[in-house]
Structures are given as structure tokens and as C-alpha cells.
C-alpha positions, 0 to 999 in steps of 0.5 A, spaced: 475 882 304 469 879 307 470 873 311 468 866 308 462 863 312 466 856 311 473 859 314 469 858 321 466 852 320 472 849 318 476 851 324 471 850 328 472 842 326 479 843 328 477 846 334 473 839 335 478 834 333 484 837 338 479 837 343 477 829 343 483 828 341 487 832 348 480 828 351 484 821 348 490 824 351 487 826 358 484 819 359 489 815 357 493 819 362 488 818 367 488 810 366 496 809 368 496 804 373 502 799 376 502 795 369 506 802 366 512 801 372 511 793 370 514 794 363 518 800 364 522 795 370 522 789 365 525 794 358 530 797 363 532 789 365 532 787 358 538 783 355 535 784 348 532 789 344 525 792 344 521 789 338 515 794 336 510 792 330 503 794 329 499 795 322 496 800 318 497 807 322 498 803 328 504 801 324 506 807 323 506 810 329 510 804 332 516 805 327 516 812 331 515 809 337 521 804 336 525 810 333 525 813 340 526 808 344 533 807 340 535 814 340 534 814 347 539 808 349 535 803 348 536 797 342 529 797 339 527 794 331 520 795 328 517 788 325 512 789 320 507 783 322 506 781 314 513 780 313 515 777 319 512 770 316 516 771 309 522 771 313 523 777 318 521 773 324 528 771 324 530 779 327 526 776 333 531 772 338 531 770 345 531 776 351 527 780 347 520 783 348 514 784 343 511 791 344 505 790 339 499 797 337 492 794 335 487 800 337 482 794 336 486 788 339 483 785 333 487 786 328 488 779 325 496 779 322 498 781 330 494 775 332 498 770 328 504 773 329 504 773 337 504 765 338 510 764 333 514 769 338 513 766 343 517 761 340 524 765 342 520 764 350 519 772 349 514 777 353 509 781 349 507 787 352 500 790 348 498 797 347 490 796 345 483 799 347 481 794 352 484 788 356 478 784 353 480 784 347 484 778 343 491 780 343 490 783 351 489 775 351 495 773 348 499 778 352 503 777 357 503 785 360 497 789 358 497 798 356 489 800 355 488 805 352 480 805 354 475 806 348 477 811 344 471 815 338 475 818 332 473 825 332 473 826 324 467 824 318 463 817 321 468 816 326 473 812 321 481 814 320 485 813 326 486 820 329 485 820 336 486 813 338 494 814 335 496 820 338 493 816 345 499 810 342 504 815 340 503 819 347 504 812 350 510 809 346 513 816 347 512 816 355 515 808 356 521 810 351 523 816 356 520 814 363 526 808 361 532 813 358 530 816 365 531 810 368 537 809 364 540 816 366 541 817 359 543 824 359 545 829 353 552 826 352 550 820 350 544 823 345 549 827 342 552 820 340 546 818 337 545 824 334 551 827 331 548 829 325 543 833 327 543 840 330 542 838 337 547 832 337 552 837 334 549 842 339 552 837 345 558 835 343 565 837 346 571 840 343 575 834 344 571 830 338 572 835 332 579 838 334 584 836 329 589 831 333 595 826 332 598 828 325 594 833 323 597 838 329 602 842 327 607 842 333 613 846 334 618 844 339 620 850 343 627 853 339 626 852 332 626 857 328 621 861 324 623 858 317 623 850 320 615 853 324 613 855 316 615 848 313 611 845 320 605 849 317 606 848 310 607 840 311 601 840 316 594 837 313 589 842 312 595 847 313 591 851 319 595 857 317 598 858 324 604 852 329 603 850 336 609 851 340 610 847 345 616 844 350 619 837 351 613 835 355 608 837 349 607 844 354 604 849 351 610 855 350 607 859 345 602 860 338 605 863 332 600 864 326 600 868 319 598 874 323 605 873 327 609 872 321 607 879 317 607 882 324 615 880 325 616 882 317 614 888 318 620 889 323 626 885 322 630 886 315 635 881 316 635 874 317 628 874 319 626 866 317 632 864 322 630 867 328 628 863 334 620 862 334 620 866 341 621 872 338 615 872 333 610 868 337 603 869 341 606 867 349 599 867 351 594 864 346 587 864 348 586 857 349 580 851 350 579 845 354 577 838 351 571 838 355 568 844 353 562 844 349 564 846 342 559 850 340 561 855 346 569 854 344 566 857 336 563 863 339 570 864 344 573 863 336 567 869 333 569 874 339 576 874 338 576 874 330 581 869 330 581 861 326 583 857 330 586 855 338 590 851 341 586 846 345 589 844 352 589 839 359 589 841 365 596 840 365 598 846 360 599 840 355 597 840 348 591 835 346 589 838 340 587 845 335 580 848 334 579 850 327 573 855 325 573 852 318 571 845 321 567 847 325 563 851 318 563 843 315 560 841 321 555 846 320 555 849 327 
């Protein structure tokens, strides 16, 4: 099939508009200066929460750019300019920052809304094109973008103006989670239904704990072992036995009871459960990461574990069915 003279026009526009597009990002890279670090430090020391607004695309991207700097431990809300003058301005309270995106600097609904801020006594921070705009003006900390031409027909949808935006929201949000040593535990909290959050979490947060443990103390029989297992929530198919300071002694499951069946005749359910359990179970830590106590449970081929402190003692049961739930 003959190559269609448009397929190469076509990339080759693509091709131009990544290209001022990465131009927009070098630029603004290059024009950093110490106002940057200002406004790091002054997020870092805040007492309240970063409120991010802009409108149209620029709207947009500070929604993204409010998303990220909450997921990343710093307390943020988007404000649309408009619908802070039909009551949402009283989301705004005192130790609060603004942090407004306008390509132009012009854009008449962040000028009106910027003086009724300062009402609450808050800083404005603007993410614009030049400092000799009007919202630089009104503005307490000034991040120029530089003059940026949108790379697509006549130069008119935003493009290359609110990746350079988006380029510079991101880069606050995670100079300040540095800053913050916010590290992979704490995204995991923030994140726990997706796969990376679910990724970073630790045994002691999805073992089954309290009275969803099937505990047996030492000396009781198989038969009173059973009922434990059956009576247990969830009934996971397997008994903890432990001492008389919750010390792990042994582990009995179903796979144990067939395996005693087969080799007593008389009286077998009032033996002791020494007689029948696993003396040495594979164990886990609570602080183990999760994902890798699920591959110790897939490489031994069994359905759960017992979980254990440093002491030996019991603090919980890893099941694989619950860990398939939380779609590991």
C-alpha cells in the first residue's frame, strides 16, 4: 500500500508543535531565578492550604496543578475565578496562599478576583508571561513564563503556553514534597486505591488482625482448633497456635488435618494440636512490604501466613484471598 502524501505532512506538523512545544519548556527551564526558591520556602512554611485557580485552559491545568500538590502532602483546593464571586470565595481563609495561571496576565475574572483576596491578608503568587502584566502587578511573588507563540493554526489554542504552566506547577509541587521528605509511605496513604499506592503498602495494613484471627493457645485439641477455624470470620481455612504470651508455637490448616486423618483411626479430633500442626511455618513481618509477602505466598503455593514481630509474637494473618480483593 502507497504512503499517503498527507501521512507526512501530518507528522511533520506534529513534529513542529513538540518541537516549540519542548522550546516552551527549555525556555521557562532557563528563566528560574531565586523567586522559584521564594515560593517553595514560603509553601513549605505555610499554615494553610495552597489555593490554585486560573480560567479556560489555564483553569484546567491548575486543577491538575492543585491535584498534585495535594497528593504529594501539601493541602491544596482549586478555586474557579467565577464561582468565587457566587459564594466560593469563602473556601479562602487566612494563612493561605493564591497561586493564579493566566498566560496573558490579563484575564479580566483573575484580576477581580485577586484584590478580594487579599481580604483574608493572603499572598498571591502568578504564574504568567511577563511581569509587566496586570495580575504580576497585583501580585506579591511573580513566575514568568516569557513570551510563548502557540505552535498550531494562527497561533490561537493554548499549546505550548500550558504545557510551559503545567511544567512549572508540577515542578513547585515536587521541589516542595522534597522539601517536605514526603516519601513513599506517606504517597501510598494518599494513594491507596491505585496500583502504585497499593504497590507501597506493608503487611501490617491488609493482614486480618483482632477477632478476625483464628488463635489457638497451645494444648488444645484438634477438635476445639476446628470450631476456632470455623467460628473465625472469613473462616481462612487454617489456626495460629500460640503460647500464653501470644508466641507463635505452631500453624495447623486443612492441609494438616487431611494429612493427620490419614494416619490416625481412633480418636483423632482429641489429640492435642501438637500432634498434627506445622512447627515451623514460613512467616512474615508487618513492616514487609505487601506485595512481596504475595509473592512469598505464590512461591510456596499456600493461602495465607502467619504475621509476626521481632518478638515471635503473633500481630496478624496474611491472607492471598485478600490481597486478590485489593487487587494486588
Amino acid at each position: 500500500m502507497s504512503a499517503d502524501p498527507q501521512d507526512s505532512e501530518r507528522i511533520a506538523s506534529a513534529r513542529r508543535i513538540l518541537d516549540a512545544e519542548a522550546t516552551a519548556l527549555r525556555d521557562v527551564r532557563d528563566r528560574l531565578d531565586a523567586t522559584f526558591a521564594q515560593v517553595v520556602a514560603l509553601i513549605l512554611d505555610l499554615s494553610g492550604r495552597v489555593v490554585v485557580t486560573g480560567m479556560g485552559k489555564a483553569g484546567l491545568i491548575a486543577q491538575k496543578v492543585s491535584a498534585t500538590l495535594a497528593s504529594t502532602g501539601t493541602p491544596s483546593i482549586f478555586l474557579h475565578p467565577v464561582e468565587a464571586f457566587h459564594g466560593d470565595l469563602g473556601r479562602v481563609m487566612p494563612g493561605d496562599i493564591l497561586l493564579a495561571f493566566s498566560k496573558s496576565g490579563e484575564t479580566e475574572e483573575l484580576l477581580r478576583l485577586v484584590p478580594c483576596t487579599r481580604a483574608f491578608d493572603i499572598g498571591v503568587v502568578a504564574v504568567t508571561e511577563s511581569k509587566e502584566s496586570t495580575l504580576a502587578a497585583l501580585s506579591d511573588y511573580v513566575l514568568q513564563l516569557g513570551r510563548i507563540d502557540e505552535p498550531g493554526p494562527h497561533g490561537l489554542a493554548p499549546s505550548a503556553s500550558t504545557i510551559a504552566m503545567l511544567a512549572i506547577g508540577d515542578a513547585i509541587a515536587l521541589v516542595v514534597q522534597e522539601g517536605r521528605k514526603f516519601g513513599p509511605e506517606d504517597f501510598a496513604r494518599f494513594h491507596p486505591g491505585g496500583s502504585l499506592g497499593r504497590s507501597l503498602l506493608r503487611v501490617a495494613e491488609v493482614m486480618r488482625t483482632g477477632s478476625n484471627l483464628p488463635l489457638v493457645r497451645s494444648g488444645r485439641t484438634i477438635r476445639e482448633t476446628l470450631v476456632t477455624m470455623t467460628e473465625t470470620p472469613g473462616r481462612p481455612g487454617a489456626a495460629i497456635v500460640v503460647d500464653e504470651e501470644s508466641r507463635l508455637v505452631g500453624y495447623f490448616t486443612d492441609g494438616d488435618l487431611r494429612r493427620h486423618l490419614e494416619r490416625q483411626t481412633d480418636n483423632h479430633l482429641d489429640l492435642p494440636i501438637e500432634v498434627a500442626m506445622t512447627t515451623a511455618p514460613k512467616t512474615s513481618s508487618p513492616d514487609r512490604l505487601a506485595s512481596e509477602a504475595l509473592a512469598l505466598l505464590r512461591r510456596l503455593a499456600v493461602d495465607n501466613m502467619p504475621i509476626v514481630d521481632k518478638d515471635n509474637r503473633v500481630v496478624g494473618l496474611l491472607d492471598l484471598q485478600d490481597m486478590l480483593a485489593l487487587k494486588f
